[in-house]
N, C-alpha and C positions, 0 to 999 in steps of 0.2 A: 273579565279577562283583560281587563285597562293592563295592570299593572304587568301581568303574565305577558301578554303584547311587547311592552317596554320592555320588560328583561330578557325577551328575545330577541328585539332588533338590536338592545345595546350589545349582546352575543356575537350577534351577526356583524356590527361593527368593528370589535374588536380583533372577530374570524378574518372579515376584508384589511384590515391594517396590516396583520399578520402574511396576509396573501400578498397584497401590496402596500406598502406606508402610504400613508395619504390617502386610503380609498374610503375612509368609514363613510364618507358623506354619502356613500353609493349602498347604504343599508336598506333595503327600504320591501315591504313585502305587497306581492297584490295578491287580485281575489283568481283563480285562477278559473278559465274561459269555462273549461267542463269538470264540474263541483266534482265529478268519481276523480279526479287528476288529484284532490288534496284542499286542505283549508285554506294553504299561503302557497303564495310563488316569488320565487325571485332572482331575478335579470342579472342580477351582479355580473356574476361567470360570463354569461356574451359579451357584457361590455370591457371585462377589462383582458380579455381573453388578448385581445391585438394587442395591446401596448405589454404585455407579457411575453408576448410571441409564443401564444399554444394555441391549443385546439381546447376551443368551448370547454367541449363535453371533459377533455383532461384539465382546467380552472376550474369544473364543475366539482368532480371529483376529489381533487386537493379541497376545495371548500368547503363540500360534504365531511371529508374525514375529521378537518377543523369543529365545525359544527356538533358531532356528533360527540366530543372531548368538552364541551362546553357545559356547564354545570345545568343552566335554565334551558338547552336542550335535552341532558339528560332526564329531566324534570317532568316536563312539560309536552314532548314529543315523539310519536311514536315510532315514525317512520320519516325519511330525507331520502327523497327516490330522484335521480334526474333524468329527464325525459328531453326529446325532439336535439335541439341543437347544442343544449347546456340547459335548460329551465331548469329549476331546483323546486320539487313540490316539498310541500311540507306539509305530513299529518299529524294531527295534533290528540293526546290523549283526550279521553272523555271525560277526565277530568279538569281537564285546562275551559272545557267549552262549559263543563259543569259550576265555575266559579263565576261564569255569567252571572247566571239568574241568581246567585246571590246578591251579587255586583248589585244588580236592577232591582232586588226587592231592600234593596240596604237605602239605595238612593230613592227612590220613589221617582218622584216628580222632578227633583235633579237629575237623575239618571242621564249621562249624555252634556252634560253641560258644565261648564268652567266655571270658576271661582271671580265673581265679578272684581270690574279692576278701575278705582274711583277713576284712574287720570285716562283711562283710552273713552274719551269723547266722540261722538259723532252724532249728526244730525238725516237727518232722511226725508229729504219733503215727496209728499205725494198726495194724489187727488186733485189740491190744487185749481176746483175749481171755480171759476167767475160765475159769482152770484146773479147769473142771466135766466135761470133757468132749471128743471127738473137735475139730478143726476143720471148720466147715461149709464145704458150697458159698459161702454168703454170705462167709464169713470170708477164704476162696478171692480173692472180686472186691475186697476191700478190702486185701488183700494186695495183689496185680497194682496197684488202682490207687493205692496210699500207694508203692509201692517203683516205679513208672514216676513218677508224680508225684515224688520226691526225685529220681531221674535226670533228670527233665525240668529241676530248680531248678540240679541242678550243672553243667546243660551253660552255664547263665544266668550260672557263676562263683559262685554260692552256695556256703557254706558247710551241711550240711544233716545235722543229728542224728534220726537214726530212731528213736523210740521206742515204748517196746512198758508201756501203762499197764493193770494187773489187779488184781481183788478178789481179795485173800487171806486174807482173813475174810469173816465174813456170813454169811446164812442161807443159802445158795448151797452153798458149801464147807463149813458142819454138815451140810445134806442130803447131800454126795457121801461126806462121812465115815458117817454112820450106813448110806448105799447099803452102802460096801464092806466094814462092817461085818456087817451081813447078811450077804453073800456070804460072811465068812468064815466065818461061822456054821453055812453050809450053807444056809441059807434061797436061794431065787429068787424070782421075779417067780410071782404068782400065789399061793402058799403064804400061808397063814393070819393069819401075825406078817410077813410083809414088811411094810413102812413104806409107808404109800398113796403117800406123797408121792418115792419113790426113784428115783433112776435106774437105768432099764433095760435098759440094751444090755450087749449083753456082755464091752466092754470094764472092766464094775465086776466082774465076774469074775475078768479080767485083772489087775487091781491085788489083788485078794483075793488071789488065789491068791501073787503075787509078794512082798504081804505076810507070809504065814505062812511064806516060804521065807526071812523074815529078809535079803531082798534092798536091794542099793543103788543108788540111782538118782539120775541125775546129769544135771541140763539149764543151761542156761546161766546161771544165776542161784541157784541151790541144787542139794544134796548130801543128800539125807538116806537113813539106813541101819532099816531096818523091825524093829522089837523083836520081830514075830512075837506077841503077846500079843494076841489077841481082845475084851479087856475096855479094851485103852490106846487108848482114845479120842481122844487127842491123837497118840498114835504114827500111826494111824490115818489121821489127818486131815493129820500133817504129808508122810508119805510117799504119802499117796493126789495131794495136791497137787505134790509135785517128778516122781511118775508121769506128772503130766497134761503140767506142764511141759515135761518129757521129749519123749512123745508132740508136742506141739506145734513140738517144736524140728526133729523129726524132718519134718515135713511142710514146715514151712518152709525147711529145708536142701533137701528135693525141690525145692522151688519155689523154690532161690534168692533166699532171700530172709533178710536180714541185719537186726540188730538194735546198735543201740547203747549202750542202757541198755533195762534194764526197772525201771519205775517200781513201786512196789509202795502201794496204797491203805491198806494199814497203815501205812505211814510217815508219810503224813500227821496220822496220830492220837500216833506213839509222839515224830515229829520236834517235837509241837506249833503244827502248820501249820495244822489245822481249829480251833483253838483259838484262835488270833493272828491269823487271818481274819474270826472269828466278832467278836472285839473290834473288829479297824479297822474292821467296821459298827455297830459299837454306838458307837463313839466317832467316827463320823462322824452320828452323826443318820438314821441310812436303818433302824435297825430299830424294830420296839413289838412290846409284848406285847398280848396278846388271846385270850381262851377259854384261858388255862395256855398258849398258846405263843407263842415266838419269830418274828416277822412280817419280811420284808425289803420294803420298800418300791420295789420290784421296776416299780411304777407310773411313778416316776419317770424311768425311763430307758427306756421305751415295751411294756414288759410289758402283757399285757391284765389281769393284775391282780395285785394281791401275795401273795405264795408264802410260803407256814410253812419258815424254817431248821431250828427246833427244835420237835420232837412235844411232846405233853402230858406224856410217861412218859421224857422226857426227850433220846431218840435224835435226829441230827440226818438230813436229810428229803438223798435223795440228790445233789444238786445243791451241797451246802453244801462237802464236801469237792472237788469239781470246784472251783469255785470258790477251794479251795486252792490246789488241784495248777496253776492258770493261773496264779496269783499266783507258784506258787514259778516256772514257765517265766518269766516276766517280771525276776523277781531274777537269773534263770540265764544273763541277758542274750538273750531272744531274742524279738527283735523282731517276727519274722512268725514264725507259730504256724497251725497247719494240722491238723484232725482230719479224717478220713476216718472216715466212721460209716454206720450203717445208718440210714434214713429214719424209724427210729422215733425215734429221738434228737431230732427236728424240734423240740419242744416243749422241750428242756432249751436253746435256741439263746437264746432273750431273758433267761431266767431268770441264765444262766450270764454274760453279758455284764452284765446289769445289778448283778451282784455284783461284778463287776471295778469297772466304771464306779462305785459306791459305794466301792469301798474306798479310793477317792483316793492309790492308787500309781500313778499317771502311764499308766495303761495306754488305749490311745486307743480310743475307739470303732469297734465292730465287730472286735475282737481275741480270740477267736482267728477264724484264716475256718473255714469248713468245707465240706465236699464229703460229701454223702449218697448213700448211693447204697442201691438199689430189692436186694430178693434175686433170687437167678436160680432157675428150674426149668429141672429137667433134662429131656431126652425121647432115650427111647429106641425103635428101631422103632414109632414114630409115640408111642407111651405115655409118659406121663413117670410117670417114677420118685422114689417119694418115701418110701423108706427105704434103710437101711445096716444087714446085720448087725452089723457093727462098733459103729456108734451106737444101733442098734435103731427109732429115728425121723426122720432125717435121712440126706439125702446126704453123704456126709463129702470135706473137700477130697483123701483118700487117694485114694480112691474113682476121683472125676474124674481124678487123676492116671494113677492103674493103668489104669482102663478107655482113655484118650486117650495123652496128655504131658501133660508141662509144657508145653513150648513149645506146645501146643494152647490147655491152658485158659485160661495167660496172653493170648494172643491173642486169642481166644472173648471173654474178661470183660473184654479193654480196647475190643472193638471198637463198643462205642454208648455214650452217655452216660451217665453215672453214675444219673443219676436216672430213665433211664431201664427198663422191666421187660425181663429177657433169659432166651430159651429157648435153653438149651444142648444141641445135637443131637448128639450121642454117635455117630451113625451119617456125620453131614458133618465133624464134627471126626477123624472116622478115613480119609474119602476123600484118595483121591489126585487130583485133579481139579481143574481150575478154581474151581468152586464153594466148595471149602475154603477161603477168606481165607487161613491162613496158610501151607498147602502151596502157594499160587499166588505169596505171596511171597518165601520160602524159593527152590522151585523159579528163581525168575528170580535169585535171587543164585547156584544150583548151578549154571543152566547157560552164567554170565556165568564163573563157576571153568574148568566144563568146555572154552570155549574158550580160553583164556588157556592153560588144560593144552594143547589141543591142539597152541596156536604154541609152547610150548615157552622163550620168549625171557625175559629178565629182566626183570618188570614193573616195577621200579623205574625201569627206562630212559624207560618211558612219558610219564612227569613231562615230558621235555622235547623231546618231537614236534610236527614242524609241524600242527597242526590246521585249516589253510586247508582240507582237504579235505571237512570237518564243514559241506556247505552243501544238504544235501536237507532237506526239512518233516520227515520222521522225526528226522531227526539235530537238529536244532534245537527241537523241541519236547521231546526230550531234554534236552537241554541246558538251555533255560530252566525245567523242571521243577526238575532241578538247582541251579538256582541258586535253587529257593526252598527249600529245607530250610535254609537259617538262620530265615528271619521265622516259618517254620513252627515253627519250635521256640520262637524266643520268643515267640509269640502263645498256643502251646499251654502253655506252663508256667505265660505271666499268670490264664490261663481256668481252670486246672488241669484240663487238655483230655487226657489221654494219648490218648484216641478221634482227637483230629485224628491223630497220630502215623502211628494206624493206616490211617485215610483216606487219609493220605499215599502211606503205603506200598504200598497195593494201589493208586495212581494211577501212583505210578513203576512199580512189577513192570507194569503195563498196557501206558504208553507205551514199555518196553525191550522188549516180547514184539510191541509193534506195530513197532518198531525192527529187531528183529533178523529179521522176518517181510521186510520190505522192502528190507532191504540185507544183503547177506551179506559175512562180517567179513574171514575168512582168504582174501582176493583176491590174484590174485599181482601186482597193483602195490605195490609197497614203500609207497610214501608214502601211501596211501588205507589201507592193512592197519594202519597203526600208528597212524593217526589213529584208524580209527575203534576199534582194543584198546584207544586210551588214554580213549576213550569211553566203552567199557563199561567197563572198569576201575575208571572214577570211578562209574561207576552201582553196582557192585557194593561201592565204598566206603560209598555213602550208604546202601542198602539195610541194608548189617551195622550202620551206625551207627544206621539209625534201629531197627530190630529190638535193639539192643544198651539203646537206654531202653530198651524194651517189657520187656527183661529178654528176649527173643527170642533162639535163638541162629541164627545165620547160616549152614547147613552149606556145604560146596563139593563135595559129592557125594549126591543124591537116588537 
């Protein structure tokens, strides 16, 4: 219904030009609030009603009569009813909704998606984290939603680089070294000379011990082989780090989730990028000194006030090298830039931009965007749970894995909005039931397999069945569901929504289960039985597509 869509909003434009010159831009149709009111609505009529100087409901009527004179309304449309103030409903033939599921069994697994486009660039960093430790629950939802978000951009035709940016120096990474130091030592948690400040779970045991076996370990981005010497501190420090990486690489494979480059915060110092940033402000006029340090005039581009780059004692104040690393994305050509962060991060969001906007390399305001999102608690048998022997203090994303799925927690953590707070229930993410959001989705894609298994017949044949038969309220309200998973998609990628995704999909799995509840499929009329396989067919396309962002997998057997 792509193309039938277009030839009647450009209808509708042409109607509004006609009505007023200059209105086409006010073409536009929604979904209308209660489904019995029609398949499209639209607003035009109230808005241009004042600068016309009429009454709604008579702009409504002149528009309607235009509309109805129009060839792809004659076509396509059954009914142009206006209702309340002016709204303009509009019914659509069952045949226009019937060119769907063609639409969706022509496209497959494009179904929904744009024609990719080599020069629209962008990068998306997320996860993003410091090799100190386990990955958390939190790290979990910023996973799901940076690797749905990059699916969301490429269904758009984007080009989309996933990157994975981390501290591999710092005070962070001396404390895990002196941790697994200890451990080697034989010291633990508790004991006299442990180090107050160390980490505690037992995974620093884990690197200890792996250490002193003079082992090697290998993650996507480094290689290092452990000397086994208790006093090499740097041995220590480099193999405790490719450990962690490891570990990380490892959870992320669980989770499906892929990586492009990994950016290393060292580089900015060793490439000369904190260094050549720090100057294009100094030689643009945005910084001063004051009390021994370095000031960015941060004010100026709507900061609530200006931010120290460089300490008294010299060090630079953590925002200053971010402010690299955007700069070098900008030279790397990429024009939309996208961080998925946790909500603490809120405060680095002015700071960060107005050091771009200072540096006077062309970078436009408001770049990069970003999507924050809230931590999740977990709960089990009504109790939430908030340790890991593994980590010793935290739920770890292994954890959530082992105890549920994947295909759970992914779904669990895309299904409310980012910034929104989410309690992860261990006990509904393991039902089999209604209840469970993704077992109820899943499930309608399994038992759309299971009757297709049952007809036995060649579903590629489907493609080109008469569908005049597709004329009951079930069947049709299917069907124009169907045909919104394209604007769904692009709506949710502008928003960086993957939650609509999910909203979507528990609306479809609803209407096929009220669908298949009402009409029963394998009829012995020939021409009804393959109209309506070719129905579910297409339903069971959209479903694995849209489960397939989510990072979801679509099974055909429950």
């Amino acid at each position: 219904m792509l193309s039938i869509k277009k030839d009647l909003l450009s209808a509708l434009a042409i109607a509004l030009d006609q009505l007023s010159p200059g209105a086409s831009d006010k073409a536009a149709f929604e979904s209308p609030k209660v489904a019995a009111h029609g398949d499209f609505a639209c607003t035009a009529a109230m808005q241009l009603a004042k600068p016309l100087k009429q009454n709604p409901r008579q702009t409504a009527e002149t528009l309607r009569g235009l509309l109805l004179q129009a060839p792809a309304f004659e076509r396509w449309v059954d009914a142009i009813e206006i209702a309340g103030p002016g709204f303009i409903n509009i019914r659509l033939k069952p045949a226009a909704k019937q060119a769907t599921v063609h639409e969706v069994l022509a496209a497959g697994a494009l179904y929904g998606t744009q024609e990719a486009d080599p020069e629209r660039k962008m990068i998306v960093e997320f996860v993003s984290a410091n090799p100190t430790g386990p990955l958390h629950v939190g790290h979990g939802r910023q996973a799901s939603l940076g690797d749905a978000i990059c699916n969301l951009y490429a269904t758009q035709g984007a080009q989309v680089w996933r990157e994975f940016y981390y501290n591999d120096a710092g005070v962070q990474i001396q404390t895990l070294a002196n941790s697994t130091q200890a451990r080697a030592k034989g010291l633990k948690p508790g004991d006299a000379l442990w180090p107050e400040s160390a980490y505690n779970g037992d995974y620093i045991d884990d690197i200890a011990q792996d250490f002193l076996a003079k082992k090697t370990v290998k993650s996507d981005d480094r290689e290092f082989t452990a000397s086994g010497d208790v006093d090499d501190i740097d041995s220590i420090r480099q193999f405790a780090v490719a450990y962690l990486r490891h570990e990380q690489d490892l959870d992320l494979k669980a989770f499906s989730v892929r990586f492009d480059n990994y950016y290393l915060e060292s580089s900015l110092y060793t490439e000369g990028r904190v260094k050549s940033a720090v100057a294009r402000l100094k030689d643009a006029g945005k910084t001063y000194e004051q009390d021994g340090a370095l000031w960015l005039k941060s004010t100026d581009y709507g900061d609530d006030k200006d931010r120290v780059m460089k300490k008294t004692d010299g060090t630079y104040t953590y925002f200053v090298p971010d402010v690299a690393y955007h700069l070098a994305k900008w030279e790397r050509g990429y024009r939309k830039a996208i961080n998925i962060q946790g909500m603490d991060h809120h405060g680095t969001i002015a700071r960060v931009r107005a050091g771009l906007q200072a540096a006077n390399a062309g970078v436009p305001k408001g770049y990069p965007d970003y999507v924050l999102h809230t931590m999740v608690r977990v709960v089990r048998n009504g109790e939430e749970v908030k340790i890991s022997k593994r980590a010793g203090s935290y739920v770890t994303l292994r954890d959530l894995i082992e105890w549920t799925s994947a295909d759970a927690v992914r779904f669990f953590l895309l299904s409310r909005k980012p910034d929104t707070e989410y309690i992860f229930d261990i006990d509904l993410a393991l039902a089999k039931n209604n209840e469970n959001p993704v077992y109820y989705v899943q499930y309608a894609h399994a038992r759309i397999c299971s009757v297709l298994t049952a007809w036995g017949g060649d579903e590629a044949s489907l493609a080109q069945v008469d569908l005049s038969p597709l004329t009951s309220p079930q069947a049709q309200a299917l069907m124009l569901l169907l045909a919104k998973y394209p604007d769904m998609l692009s709506h949710a990628a502008a928003g960086f929504a993957p939650h609509d995704v999910a909203f979507y999909l528990r609306e479809l799995a609803a209407c096929y289960h009220s669908y298949y509840d009402a009409e029963r499929i394998l009829v012995d009329d020939e021409a009804v039985k393959l109209a309506r396989l070719a129905l579910v067919a297409a339903t069971a396309q959209v479903l694995h597509n849209g489960l397939a962002v989510l990072g979801v997998s679509a099974p055909r057997k429950m």
